[in-house]
N, C-alpha and C positions, 0 to 999 in steps of 0.2 A: 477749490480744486485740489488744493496737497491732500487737506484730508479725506476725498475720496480714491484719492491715489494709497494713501495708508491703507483705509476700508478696504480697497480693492486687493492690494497684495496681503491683507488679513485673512480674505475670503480666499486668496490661491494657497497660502501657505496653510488651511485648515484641510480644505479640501485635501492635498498631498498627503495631510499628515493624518487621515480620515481613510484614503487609498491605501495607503501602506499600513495602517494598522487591519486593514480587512484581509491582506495577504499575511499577517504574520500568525506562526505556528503558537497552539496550545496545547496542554495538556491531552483534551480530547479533539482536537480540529489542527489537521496538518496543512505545514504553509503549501504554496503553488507546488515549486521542486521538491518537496517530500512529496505529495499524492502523485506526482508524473515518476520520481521514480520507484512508489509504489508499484505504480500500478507496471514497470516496466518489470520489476522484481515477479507481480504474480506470472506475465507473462510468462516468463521465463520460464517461471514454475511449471504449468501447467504444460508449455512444452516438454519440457524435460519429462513430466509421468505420461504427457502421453506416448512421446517416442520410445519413453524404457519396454521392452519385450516381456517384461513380467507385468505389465502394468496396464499398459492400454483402456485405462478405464473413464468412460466421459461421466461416470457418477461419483467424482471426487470433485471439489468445491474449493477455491483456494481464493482465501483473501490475504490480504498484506494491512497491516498499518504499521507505518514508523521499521522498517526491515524486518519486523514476527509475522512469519507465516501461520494462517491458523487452514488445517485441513479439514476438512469435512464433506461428511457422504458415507458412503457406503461400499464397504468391497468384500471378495470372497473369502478373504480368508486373515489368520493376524499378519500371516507371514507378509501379506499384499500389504497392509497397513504399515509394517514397520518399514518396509522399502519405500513407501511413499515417503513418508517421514526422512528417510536418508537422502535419495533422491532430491530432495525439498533444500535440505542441509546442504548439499552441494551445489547450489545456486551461487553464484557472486552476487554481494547483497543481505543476502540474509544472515538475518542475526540471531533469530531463533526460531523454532518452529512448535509450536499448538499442535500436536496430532489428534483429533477429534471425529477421526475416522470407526466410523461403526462395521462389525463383521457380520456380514448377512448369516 
């Protein structure tokens, strides 16, 4: 009986530690709370160019990993490109930003 009691709290204490290594962050795979405030960061983003009055464009692309904003898509002109990119910059959160915006 002890040693399926051992066995058993073997079996709880693998699994935990089996849990917890599937939420921690890597190199290329971010843990739980980096993707949720990833992806609060693109939000953000995406609002902000669409509310700016130079900007209103739904063909700008905004991802996040680890707080680098990477932009992409297409707009009218560079001047719209570089305000996106500032824009982006003025987010809370963001640590750098990729502008990878193409000018029609």
């Amino acid at each position: 009986m002890v040693k399926l009691n051992r066995v058993m709290k073997f079996m709880a204490c693998l699994a935990l530690i089996t849990l917890f290594m599937g939420c921690a962050a890597t190199r290329t795979h971010e843990s739980t709370g980096g993707y949720v405030d990833d992806s609060t960061i693109t939000a953000k983003v995406k609002t902000a160019i669409l509310t700016d009055s130079d900007l209103k464009v739904m063909q700008i692309n905004v991802e996040t990993f680890k707080g680098v904003v990477q932009l992409s898509g297409f707009v009218d002109s560079q001047k719209m490109a570089t305000k996106a990119a500032d824009v982006a910059r003025g987010v809370t959160g963001v640590v750098s930003v990729k502008n990878n915006l193409i000018v029609k």
